[in-house]
C-alpha positions in Angstrom: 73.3 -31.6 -1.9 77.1 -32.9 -2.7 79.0 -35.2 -0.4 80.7 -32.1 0.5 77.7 -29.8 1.5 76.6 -33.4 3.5 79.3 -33.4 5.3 79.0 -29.4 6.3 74.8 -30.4 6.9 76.0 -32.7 9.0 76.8 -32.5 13.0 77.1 -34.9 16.2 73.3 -34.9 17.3 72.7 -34.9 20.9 69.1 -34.4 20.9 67.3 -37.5 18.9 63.4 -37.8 17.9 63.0 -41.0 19.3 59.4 -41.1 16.8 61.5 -40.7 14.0 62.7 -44.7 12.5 65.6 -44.6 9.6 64.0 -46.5 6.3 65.7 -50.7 6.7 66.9 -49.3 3.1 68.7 -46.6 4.6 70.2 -48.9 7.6 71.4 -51.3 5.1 73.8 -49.0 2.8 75.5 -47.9 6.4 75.7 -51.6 6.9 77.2 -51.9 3.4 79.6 -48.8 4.4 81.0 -49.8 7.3 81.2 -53.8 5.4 83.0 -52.2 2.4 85.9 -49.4 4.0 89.2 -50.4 3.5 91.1 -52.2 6.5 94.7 -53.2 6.5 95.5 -56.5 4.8 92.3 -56.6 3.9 91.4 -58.7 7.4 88.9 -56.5 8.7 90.2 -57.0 11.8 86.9 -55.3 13.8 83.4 -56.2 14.5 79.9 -54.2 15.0 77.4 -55.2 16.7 73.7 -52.9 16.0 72.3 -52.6 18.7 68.0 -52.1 18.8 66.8 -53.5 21.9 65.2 -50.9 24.2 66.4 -52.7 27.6 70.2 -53.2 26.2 70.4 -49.6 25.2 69.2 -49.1 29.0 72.0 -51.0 30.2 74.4 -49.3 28.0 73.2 -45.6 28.5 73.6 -46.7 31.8 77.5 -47.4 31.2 78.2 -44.5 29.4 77.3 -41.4 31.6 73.4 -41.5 30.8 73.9 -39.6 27.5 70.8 -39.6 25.9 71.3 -40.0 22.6 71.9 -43.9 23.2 68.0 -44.5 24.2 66.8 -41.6 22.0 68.2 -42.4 18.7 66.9 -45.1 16.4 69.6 -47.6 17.1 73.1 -47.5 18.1 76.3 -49.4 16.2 79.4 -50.2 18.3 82.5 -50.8 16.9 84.0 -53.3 18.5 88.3 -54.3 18.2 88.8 -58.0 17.9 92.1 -59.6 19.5 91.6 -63.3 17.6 94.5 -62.7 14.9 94.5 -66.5 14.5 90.8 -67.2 14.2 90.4 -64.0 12.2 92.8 -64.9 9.7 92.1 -68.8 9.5 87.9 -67.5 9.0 89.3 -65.0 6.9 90.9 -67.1 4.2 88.7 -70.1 4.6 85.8 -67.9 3.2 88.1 -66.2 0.7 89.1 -69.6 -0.9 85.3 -71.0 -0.7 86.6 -74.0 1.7 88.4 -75.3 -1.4 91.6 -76.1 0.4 93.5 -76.5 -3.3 92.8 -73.1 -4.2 93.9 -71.7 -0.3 97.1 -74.1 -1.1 98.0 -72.5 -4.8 96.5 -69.0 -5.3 96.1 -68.0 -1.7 99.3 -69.4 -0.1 101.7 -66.6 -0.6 99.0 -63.9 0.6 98.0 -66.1 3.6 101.5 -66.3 4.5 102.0 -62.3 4.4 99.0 -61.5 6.3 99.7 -64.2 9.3 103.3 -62.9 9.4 102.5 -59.6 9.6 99.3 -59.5 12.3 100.7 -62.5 13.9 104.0 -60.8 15.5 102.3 -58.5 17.5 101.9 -58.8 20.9 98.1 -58.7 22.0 98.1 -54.7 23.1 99.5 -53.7 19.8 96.9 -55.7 17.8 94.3 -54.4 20.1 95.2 -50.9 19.0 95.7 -51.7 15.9 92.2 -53.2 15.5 90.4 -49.8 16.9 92.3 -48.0 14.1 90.7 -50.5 11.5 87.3 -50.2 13.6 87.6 -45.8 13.5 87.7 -46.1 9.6 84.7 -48.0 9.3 83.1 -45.8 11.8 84.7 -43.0 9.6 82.5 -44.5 6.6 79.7 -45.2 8.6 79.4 -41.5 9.0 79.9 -40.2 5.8 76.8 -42.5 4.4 74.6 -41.5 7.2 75.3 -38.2 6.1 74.9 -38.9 2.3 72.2 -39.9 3.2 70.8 -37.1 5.6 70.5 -39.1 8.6 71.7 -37.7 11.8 74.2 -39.4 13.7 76.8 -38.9 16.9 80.4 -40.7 17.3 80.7 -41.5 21.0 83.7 -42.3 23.0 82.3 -41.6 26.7 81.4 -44.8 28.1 83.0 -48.0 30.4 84.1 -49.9 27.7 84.3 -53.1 30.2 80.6 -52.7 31.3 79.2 -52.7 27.7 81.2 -55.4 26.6 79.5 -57.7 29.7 76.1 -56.3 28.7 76.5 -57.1 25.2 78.0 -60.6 26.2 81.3 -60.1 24.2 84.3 -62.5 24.3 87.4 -61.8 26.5 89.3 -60.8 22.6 86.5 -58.5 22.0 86.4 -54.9 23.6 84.0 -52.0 22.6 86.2 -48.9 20.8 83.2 -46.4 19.8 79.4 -45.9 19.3 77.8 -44.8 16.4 74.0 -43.7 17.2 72.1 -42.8 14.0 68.3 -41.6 13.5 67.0 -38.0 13.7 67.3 -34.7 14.9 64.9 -33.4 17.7 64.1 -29.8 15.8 64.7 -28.2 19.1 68.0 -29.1 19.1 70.1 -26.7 20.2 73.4 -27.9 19.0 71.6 -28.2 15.3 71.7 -24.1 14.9 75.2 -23.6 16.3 77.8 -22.5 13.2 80.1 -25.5 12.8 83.9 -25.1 13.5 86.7 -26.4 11.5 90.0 -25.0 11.3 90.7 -23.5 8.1 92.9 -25.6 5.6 96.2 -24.0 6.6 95.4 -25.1 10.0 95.3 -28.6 9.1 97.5 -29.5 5.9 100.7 -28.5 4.6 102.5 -29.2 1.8 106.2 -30.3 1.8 
């Protein structure tokens, strides 16, 4: 099928075969997705954390309203905002310029300077929202390769974002935005045979 008919095959799975395992092939190019969407400034300003453990996903179904597909799926990737402008950006460019602190000085000064101006003025709610925007387009990619790649996946918001961040020991700049759990469909399914919905075009873009 085209990415388009993937994207139509595609739908948020509720009702995982937990027997089924996605190929570490597979995994890696929704690895190499999320790694490689664009991200203001180029700072990727988010992090991920793949979760596989059986007792963690416990702990975390737990949080988020028992929903099943968080145990029953193969694994379950949450996005995660980040609030360390600073350490970001100093990691950020000290891996860009190889440690070599005379090509940071010459041929990475000017861009250094514009990204640490630029994420450095906000306060520390407006770069926490801005990081969950940079973390929904990865999970935006993250989806579309799963589906290129005709494994099943579900987005998920509905959990206490506070409680998984203490189970998955995060930092106090990290919170948990969004879940991604990937694997395959149970054939009984129900939400598998329902017709998907979409508004039509003229619904959702106009021309000026």
């Amino acid at each position: 099928m085209s990415f388009l008919e993937n994207l139509n095959w595609r739908y948020a799975t509720k009702k995982f075969d937990s027997t089924k395992k996605v190929s570490d092939d597979a995994l890696q190019k929704i690895r190499d997705a999320i790694r490689m969407a664009p991200t203001s400034l180029g700072v990727q300003m988010f992090s991920v954390v793949e979760v596989v453990d059986a007792e963690t996903r416990i702990k975390i179904k737990e949080a988020s309203w028992k929903q099943p597909q968080i145990t029953d799926s193969d694994r379950v990737f949450v996005f995660v905002s980040r609030n360390d402008g600073e350490a970001r950006i100093e990691k950020m460019f000290e891996v860009m310029s190889g440690g070599n602190e005379e090509v940071r000085k010459n041929a990475l000064r000017g861009y250094e300077d514009m990204v640490r101006s630029t994420v450095l003025r906000m306060d520390p709610q407006d770069m926490s929202n801005w990081s969950a925007k940079q973390a929904y387009i990865a999970l935006g990619f993250a989806l579309a390769a799963a589906a290129e790649l005709q494994i099943d996946s579900c987005p998920m918001e509905g959990f206490d974002g506070a409680k998984v961040k203490e189970i998955l020991g995060l930092g106090d700049e990290f919170m948990p935005v969004a879940f991604l759990a990937v694997g395959y469909r149970d054939e009984n399914d129900e939400h598998s045979k329902k017709t998907k919905f979409r508004f039509p075009e003229s619904e959702i873009i106009s021309v000026k």
